[in-house]
C-alpha positions as CSV (number, residue, x, y, z in Angstrom):
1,X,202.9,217.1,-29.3
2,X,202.9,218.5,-25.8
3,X,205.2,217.6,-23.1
4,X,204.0,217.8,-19.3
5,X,207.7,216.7,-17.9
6,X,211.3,217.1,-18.8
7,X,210.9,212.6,-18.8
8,X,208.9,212.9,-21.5
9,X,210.8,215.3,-23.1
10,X,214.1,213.1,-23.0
11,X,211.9,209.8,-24.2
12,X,210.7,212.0,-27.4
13,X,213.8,212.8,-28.0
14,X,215.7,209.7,-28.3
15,X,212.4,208.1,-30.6
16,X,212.2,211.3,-32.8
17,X,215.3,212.1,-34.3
18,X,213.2,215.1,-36.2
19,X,212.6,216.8,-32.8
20,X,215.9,216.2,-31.9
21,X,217.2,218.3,-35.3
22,X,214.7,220.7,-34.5
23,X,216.1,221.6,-31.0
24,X,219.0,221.6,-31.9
25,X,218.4,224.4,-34.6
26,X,216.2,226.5,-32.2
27,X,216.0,225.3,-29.0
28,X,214.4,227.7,-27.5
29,X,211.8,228.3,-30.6
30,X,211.3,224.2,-30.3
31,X,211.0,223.9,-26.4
32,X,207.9,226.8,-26.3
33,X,206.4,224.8,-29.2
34,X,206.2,222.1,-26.9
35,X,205.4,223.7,-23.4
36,X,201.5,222.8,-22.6
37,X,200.1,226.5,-22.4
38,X,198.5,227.7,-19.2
39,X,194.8,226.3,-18.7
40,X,192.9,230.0,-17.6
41,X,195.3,231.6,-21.2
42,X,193.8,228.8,-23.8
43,X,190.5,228.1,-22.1
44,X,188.2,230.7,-21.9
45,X,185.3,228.8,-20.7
46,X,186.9,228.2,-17.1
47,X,187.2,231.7,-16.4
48,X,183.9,231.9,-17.6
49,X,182.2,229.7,-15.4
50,X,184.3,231.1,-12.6
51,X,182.9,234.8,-13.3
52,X,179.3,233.5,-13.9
53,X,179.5,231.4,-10.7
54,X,180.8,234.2,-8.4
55,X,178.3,236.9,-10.1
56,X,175.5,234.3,-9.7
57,X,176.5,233.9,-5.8
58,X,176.8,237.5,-5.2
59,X,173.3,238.3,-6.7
60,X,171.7,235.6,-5.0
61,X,172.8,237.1,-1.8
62,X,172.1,240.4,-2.9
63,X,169.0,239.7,-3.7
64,X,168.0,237.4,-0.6
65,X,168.6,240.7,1.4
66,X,166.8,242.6,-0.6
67,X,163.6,240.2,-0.4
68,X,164.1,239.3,3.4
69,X,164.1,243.8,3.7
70,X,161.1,243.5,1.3
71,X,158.9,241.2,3.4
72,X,160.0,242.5,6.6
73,X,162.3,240.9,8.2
74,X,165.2,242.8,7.4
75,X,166.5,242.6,10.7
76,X,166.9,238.3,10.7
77,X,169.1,238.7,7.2
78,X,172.1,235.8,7.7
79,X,175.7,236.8,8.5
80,X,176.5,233.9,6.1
81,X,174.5,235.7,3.1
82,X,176.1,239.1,4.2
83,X,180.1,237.1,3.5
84,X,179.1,235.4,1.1
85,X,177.8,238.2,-1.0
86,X,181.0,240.1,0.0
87,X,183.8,237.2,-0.9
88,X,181.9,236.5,-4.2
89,X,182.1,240.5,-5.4
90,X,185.4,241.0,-4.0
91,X,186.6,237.9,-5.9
92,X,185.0,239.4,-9.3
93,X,186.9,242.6,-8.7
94,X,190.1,241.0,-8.1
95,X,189.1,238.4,-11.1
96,X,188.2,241.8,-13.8
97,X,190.9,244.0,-12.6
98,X,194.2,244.1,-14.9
99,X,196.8,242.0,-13.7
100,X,200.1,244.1,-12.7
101,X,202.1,241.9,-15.7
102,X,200.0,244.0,-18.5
């Protein structure tokens, strides 16, 4: 059982007398047992689809340069490609790059 709010925490309390003996014993070994863990630390598949979303952006741009240079018109390529392509690789950096906390 997971608790989102300290309310809920006080109405499991009073209805479990079992979690109430357990925090009492360890509270603090009891409380991180019930803390809800952090979404992007037990689901991989969000930062996944983050990564694959911003490398997919950034190679589409890349690529639409590359084919507008190809064909000629290299000159007419979209100041909105050009951020684009730039946010979505400087977001990946900052994605991959070690946190300071490790």
């Amino acid at each position: 059982m997971q608790m989102r709010s300290i309310a809920e925490l006080a109405e499991a309390v009073e209805r479990d007398p079992e979690l109430a003996r357990k925090i009492q014993e360890d509270p603090a070994g009891a409380l991180r047992n019930l803390a809800v863990p952090e979404p992007l630390q037990s689901d991989l598949w969000i930062y996944r689809m983050v990564v694959g979303a911003l490398g997919a952006i950034g190679l589409a741009a890349i690529l639409g340069a590359l084919i507008l240079t190809a064909v000629g018109r290299g000159d007419q390529i979209p100041d909105v490609v050009t951020a684009l392509g730039s946010a979505a690789i400087g977001a990946l950096a900052g994605l991959l790059a070690p946190s300071p906390r490790e």
